[in-house]
C-alpha positions, 0 to 999 in steps of 0.5 A, spaced: 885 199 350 889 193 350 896 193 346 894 189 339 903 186 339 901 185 346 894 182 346 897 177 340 904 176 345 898 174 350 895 169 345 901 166 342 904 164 349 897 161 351 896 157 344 904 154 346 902 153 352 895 149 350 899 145 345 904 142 350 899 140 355 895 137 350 901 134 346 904 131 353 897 128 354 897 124 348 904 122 349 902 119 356 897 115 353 900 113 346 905 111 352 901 106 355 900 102 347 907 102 345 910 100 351 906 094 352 904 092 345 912 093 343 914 089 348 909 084 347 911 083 340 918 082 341 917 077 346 912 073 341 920 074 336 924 073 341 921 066 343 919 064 337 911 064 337 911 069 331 914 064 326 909 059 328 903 065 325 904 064 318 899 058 317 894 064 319 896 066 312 899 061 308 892 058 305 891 064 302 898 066 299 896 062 291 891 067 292 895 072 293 899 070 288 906 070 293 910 064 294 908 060 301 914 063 305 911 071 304 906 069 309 911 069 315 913 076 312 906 079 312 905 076 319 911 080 321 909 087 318 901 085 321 904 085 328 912 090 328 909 095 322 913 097 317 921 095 319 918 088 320 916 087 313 924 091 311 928 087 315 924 080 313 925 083 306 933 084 307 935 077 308 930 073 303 931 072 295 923 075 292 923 077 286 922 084 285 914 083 282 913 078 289 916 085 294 911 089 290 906 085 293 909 085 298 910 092 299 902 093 298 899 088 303 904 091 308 902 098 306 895 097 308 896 092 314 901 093 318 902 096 326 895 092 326 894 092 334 896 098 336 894 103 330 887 099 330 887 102 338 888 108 336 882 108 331 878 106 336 880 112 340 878 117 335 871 116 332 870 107 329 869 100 333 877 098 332 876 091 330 871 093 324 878 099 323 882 092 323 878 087 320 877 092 314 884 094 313 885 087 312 880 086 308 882 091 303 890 089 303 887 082 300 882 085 295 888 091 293 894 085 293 890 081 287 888 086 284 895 089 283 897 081 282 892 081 275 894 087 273 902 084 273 900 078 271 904 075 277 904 068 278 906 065 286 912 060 282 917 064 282 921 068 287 922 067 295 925 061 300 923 058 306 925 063 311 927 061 318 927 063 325 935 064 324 935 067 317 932 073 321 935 074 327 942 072 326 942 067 330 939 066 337 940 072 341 939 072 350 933 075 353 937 080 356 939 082 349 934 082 347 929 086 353 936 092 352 935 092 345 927 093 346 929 098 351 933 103 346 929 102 340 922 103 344 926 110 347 928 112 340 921 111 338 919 115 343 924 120 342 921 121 335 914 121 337 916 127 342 919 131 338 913 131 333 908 131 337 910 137 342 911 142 335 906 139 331 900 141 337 903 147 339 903 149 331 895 146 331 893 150 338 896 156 335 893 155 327 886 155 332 887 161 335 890 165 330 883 163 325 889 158 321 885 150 319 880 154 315 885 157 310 888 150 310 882 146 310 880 150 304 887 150 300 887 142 301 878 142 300 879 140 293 883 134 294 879 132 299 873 132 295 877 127 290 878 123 296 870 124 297 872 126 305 868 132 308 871 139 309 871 138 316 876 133 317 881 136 313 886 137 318 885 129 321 886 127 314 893 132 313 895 129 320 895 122 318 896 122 311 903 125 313 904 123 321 900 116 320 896 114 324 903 113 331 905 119 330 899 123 328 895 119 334 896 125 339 892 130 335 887 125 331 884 122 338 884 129 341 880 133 334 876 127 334 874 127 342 874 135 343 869 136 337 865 134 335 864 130 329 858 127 325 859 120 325 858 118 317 864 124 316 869 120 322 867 114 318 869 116 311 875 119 314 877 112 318 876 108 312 881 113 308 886 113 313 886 106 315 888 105 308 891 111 306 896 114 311 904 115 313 905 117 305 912 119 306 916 115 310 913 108 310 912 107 302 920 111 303 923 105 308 921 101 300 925 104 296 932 102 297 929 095 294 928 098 287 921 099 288 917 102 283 914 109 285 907 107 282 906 101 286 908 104 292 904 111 292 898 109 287 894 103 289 893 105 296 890 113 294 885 109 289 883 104 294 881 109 299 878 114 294 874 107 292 872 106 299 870 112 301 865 114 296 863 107 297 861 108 303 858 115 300 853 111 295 852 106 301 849 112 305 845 115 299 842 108 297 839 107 304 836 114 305 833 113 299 831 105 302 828 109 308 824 114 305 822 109 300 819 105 306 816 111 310 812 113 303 810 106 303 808 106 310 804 114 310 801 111 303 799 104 307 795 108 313 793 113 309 
């Protein structure tokens, strides 16, 4: 007869073990997109390609209601995330209705080319995970725009290549400073991923996910996701979708998902994810919390029972059709 301290001794040591060789896994292959993909954006800085980007985006800043010179800021954070759009927002005079929408533009669609990778790693087409983020940073900005009643006169200035690196810095400096901030990320990474793995190899052995799922199932109806990608839609809503990597494409390639649930899912996450430190990095700003929390959480709800109304409205077309065709024959 097996030692029950003894056999749960044994499952604790194999969950540990699972855990850090799939956690040193999904590091290795999130290695392979940060490390060209950083590297090709600060390249894109460095020499100055990306300031030339903002006419991608200029056309349309009326529309947003943000002044021409905000346009080179979202292009920032559409390609460096975040910290791009923090570090533009540090050194040009917005007004404060300006950052807000800046802020929500950025909040949806930033990290694009690394963060869409991951997506179409786990479960969705990555140009269609890009190109709906985009989509819904647009129809989420205007929105917030008329309900401010914002308007592009005021607030913002023509922003230059120096006014955000301080001056011309050499390609040396810049490679070393790259070096280290890429480390420092992969630091951070690591010391998430490896715990954050062991903890899901061992909440899987010992019956855990249900219990979570289940205590979070009540939110997660209001979001109009399903039950069983719970645990995906904790990870990216608190990890996000660089940090969460790991543990979101290995769930979604170790089991399996029904394809319209992963789709509600990705939907979701890509408008809806890292809901503590990014809308965080804004708040030295004075940014409202309202603004920063709560357009991004009713976009995905909208979004994903969108999606749920679409799905139902076509099963009632198919059957509608077959009854038509079974009628026709008979």
């Amino acid at each position: 007869m097996t030692n029950k301290p003894e056999d749960i001794s044994l499952k604790i040591k194999s969950g540990i073990k699972q855990g850090l060789i799939k956690g040193w896994k999904g590091l290795l292959w999130l290695l392979k997109i940060i490390i060209p993909i950083s590297l090709a954006t600060n390249l894109l800085v460095h020499f100055g390609i990306i300031y030339k980007l903002d006419f991608l985006l200029a056309p349309v800043m009326t529309w947003l209601c943000l002044p021409a010179s905000a346009a080179l800021v979202l292009i920032m954070g559409f390609f460096t995330g975040i910290y791009g759009t923090v570090a533009a927002l540090s050194v040009m005079p917005f007004s404060m209705e300006h950052m807000i929408l800046i802020a929500i533009f950025t909040l949806i669609s930033h990290n694009m080319i690394q963060e869409s990778m991951v997506q179409g790693n786990s479960g969705i087409n990555p140009f269609f995970a890009g190109f709906f983020r985009l989509f819904m940073s647009f129809i989420v900005t205007f929105i917030c725009a008329k309900i401010m009643g914002i308007t592009p006169e005021t607030g913002g200035q023509i922003i230059s290549q120096a006014d955000l690196t301080n001056g011309t810095t050499s390609f040396a400096i810049m490679l070393k400073s790259w070096g280290w901030g890429t480390f420092k990320l992969i630091v951070q990474i690591f010391c998430i991923i490896m715990p954050l793995m062991v903890i899901l190899e061992l909440a899987k052995t010992f019956n855990i996910i249900n219990f979570i799922t289940r205590m979070i199932s009540p939110v997660l109806k209001v979001m109009g996701l399903s039950h069983s990608t719970g645990m995906l839609w904790l990870t990216a809503t608190v990890f996000g979708l660089t940090y969460g990597a790991a543990v979101i494409v290995e769930e979604t390639q170790s089991n399996n998902f029904e394809k319209q649930e992963l789709n509600k899912l990705h939907l979701s996450i890509g408008i809806n994810h890292a809901m503590i430190e990014d809308p965080a990095l804004f708040l030295p700003f004075g940014l409202p919390l309202f603004w920063l929390w709560i357009p991004r959480i009713a976009a995905a709800m909208i979004a994903t029972w969108m999606y749920t109304l679409f799905l139902f409205a076509r099963r009632l077309y198919v059957k509608h059709t077959e009854h038509k065709k079974l009628c026709n024959h008979r």
